[in-house]
GURO-340937 format. One record per residue: residue in three letters; x negated, y negated, z of N, C-alpha, C in turn. Coordinates in steps of 0.05 Angstrom, whole numbers, padded with zeros to 5 digits, always signed. Atoms other than C-alpha are relative to their C-alpha. Example, Ala and Ser with C-alpha at 12.3 -4.5 7.8 and 13.67 -1.06 7.14 Angstrom:
% GURO-340937
Ala-00018+00024+00000-00246+00090+00156-00018-00024+00000;Ser+00016+00024-00001-00273+00021+00143+00015-00022+00014;
//
This chain:
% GURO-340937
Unk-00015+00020+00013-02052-01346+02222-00009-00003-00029;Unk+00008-00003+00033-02051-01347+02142-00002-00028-00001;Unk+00008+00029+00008-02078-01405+02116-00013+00002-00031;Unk+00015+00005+00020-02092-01429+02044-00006-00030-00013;Unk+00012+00025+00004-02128-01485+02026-00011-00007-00024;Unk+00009+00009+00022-02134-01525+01962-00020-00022-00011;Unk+00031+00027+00005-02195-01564+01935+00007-00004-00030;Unk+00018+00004+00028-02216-01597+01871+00022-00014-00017;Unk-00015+00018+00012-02159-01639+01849-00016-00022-00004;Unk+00006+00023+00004-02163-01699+01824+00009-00022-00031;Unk-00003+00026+00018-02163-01753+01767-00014+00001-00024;Unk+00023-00004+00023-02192-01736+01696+00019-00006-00027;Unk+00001+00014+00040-02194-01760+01621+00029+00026-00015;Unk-00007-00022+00023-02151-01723+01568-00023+00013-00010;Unk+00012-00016+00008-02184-01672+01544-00027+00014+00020;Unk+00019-00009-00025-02235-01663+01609+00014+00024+00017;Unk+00009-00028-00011-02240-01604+01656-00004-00012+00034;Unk-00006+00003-00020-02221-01597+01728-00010+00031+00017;Unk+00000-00029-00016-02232-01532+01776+00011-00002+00026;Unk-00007-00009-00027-02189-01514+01832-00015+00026+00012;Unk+00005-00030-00022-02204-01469+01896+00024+00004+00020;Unk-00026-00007-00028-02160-01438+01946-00009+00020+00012;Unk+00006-00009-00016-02190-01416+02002+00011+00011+00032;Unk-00015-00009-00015-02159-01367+02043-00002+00007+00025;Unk+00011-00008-00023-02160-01337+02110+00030+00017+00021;Unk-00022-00007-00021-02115-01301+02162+00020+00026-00010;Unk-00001-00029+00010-02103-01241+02115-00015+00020-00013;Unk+00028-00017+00004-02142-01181+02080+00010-00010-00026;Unk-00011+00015+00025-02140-01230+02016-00014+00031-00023;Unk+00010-00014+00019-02180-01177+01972+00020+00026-00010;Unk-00025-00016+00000-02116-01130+01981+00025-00017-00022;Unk-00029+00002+00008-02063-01173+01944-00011-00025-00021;Unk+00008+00017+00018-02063-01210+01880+00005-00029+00011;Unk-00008+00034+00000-02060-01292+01871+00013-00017-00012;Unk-00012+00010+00021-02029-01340+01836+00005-00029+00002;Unk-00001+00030-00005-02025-01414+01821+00026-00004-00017;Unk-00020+00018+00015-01967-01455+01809+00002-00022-00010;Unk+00008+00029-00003-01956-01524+01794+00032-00020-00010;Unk-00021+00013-00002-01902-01572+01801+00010-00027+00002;Unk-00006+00029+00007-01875-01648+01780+00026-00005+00004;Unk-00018+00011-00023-01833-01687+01813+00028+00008-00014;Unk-00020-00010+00017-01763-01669+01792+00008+00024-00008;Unk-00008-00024+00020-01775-01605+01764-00007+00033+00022;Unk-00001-00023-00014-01780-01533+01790-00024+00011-00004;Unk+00030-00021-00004-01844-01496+01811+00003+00010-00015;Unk+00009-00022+00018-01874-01458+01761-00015+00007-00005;Unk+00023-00019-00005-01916-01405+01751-00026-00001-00023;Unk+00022+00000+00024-01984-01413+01713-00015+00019+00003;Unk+00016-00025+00006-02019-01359+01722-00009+00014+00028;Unk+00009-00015-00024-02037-01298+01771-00021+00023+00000;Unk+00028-00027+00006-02100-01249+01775+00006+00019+00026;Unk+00000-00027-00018-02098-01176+01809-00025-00006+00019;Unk+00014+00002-00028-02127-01158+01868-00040+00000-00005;Unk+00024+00005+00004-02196-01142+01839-00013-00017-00019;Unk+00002+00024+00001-02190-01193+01789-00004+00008-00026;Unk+00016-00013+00023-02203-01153+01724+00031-00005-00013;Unk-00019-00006+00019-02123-01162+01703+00003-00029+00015;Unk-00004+00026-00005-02103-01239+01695+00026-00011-00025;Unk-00012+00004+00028-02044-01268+01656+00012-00029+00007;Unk-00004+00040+00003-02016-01348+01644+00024+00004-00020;Unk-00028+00022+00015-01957-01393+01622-00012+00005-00024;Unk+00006+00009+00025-01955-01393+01556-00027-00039-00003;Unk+00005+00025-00001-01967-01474+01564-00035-00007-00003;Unk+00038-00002-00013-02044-01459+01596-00014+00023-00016;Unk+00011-00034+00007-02063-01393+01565-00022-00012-00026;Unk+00021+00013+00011-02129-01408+01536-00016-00019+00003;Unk+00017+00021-00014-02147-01465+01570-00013-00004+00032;Unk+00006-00007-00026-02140-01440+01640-00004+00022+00002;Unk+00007-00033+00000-02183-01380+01664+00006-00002+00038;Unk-00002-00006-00020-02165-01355+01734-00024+00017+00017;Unk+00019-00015-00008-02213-01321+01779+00000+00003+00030;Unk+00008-00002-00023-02238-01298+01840-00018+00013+00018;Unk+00027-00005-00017-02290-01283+01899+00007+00006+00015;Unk-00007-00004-00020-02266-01234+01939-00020-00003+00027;Unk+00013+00003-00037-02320-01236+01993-00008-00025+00007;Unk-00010+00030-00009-02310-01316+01990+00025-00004+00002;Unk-00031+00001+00004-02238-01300+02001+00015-00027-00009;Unk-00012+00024+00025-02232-01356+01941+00017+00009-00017;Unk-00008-00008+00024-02190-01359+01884-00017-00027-00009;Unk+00009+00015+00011-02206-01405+01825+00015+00000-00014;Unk-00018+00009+00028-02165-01444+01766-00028-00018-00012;Unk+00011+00019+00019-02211-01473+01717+00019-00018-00018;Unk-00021+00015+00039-02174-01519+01664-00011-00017-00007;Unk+00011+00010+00025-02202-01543+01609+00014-00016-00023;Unk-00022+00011+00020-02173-01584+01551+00024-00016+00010;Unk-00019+00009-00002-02129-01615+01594+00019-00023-00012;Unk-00027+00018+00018-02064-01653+01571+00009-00014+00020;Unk-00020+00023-00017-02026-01712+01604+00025+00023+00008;Unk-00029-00024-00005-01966-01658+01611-00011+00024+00017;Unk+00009-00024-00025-02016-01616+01661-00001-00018+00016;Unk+00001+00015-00022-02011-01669+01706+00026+00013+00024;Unk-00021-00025-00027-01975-01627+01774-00012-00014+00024;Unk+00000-00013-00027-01984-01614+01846+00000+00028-00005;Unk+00008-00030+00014-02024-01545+01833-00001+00011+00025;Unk+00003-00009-00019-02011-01497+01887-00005+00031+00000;Unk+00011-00023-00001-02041-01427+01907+00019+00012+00021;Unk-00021-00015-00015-01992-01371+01940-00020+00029-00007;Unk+00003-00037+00003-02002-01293+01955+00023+00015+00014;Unk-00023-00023-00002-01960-01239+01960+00003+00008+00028;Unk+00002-00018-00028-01980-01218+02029+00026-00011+00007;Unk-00018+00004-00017-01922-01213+02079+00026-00011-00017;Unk-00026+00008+00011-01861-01261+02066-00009-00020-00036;Unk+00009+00029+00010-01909-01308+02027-00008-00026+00004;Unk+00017+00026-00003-01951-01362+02027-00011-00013-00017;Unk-00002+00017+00012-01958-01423+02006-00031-00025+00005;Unk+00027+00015-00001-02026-01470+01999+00018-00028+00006;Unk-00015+00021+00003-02006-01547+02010+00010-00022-00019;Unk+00000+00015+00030-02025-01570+01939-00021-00017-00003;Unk+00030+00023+00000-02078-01611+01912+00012-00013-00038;Unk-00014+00014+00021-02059-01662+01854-00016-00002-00029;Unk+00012+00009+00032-02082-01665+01782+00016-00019-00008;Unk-00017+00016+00020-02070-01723+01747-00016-00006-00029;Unk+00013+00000+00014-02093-01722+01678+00014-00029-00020;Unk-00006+00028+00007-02094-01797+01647-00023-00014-00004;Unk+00019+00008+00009-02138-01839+01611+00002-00037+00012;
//
């Protein structure tokens, strides 16, 4: 059973620093790239950024690019979103997906960035 699981949301300052995880399981995660989305009420999923399978090729939204580094631990079959600098307009429901199979979907974990 695939399963991905999101940590490390939460509630921070403008301009403070957050780190997601997404901890996988139920496929050979080190086989297939990652990728985080993130999505506000109203509006349409979208893609912030995805890193290859070994983790050496990584690319971002315009929006994030520079402030968010992506990463990951394949033999903690983790991923990671750092973000840094954040803005009131990164405030989402940030979710982690992989390519395996049809696709999968994490359940989300919430940033709200607000002072």
């Amino acid at each position: 059973q695939v399963q991905l699981v999101e940590s490390g949301g939460g509630l921070v300052q403008p301009g403070g620093s957050l780190r997601l995880s997404c901890s996988a399981s139920g496929f050979l995660f080190s086989l297939f790239p990652m990728s985080w989305y993130r999505q506000t009420q109203g509006k349409k999923r979208e893609l912030v950024g995805r890193i290859g399978r070994i983790g050496g090729s990584t690319n971002y939204a315009d929006s994030v690019k520079g402030r968010y580094t992506i990463s990951r631990d394949n033999a903690k079959k983790t991923a990671y979103q750092e973000m840094n600098s954040l803005k009131r307009e990164d405030t989402a429901v940030y979710y982690c997906y992989t390519d395996y199979s049809s696709g999968y979907w994490g359940q989300g974990a919430q940033v709200t960035v607000s002072s």
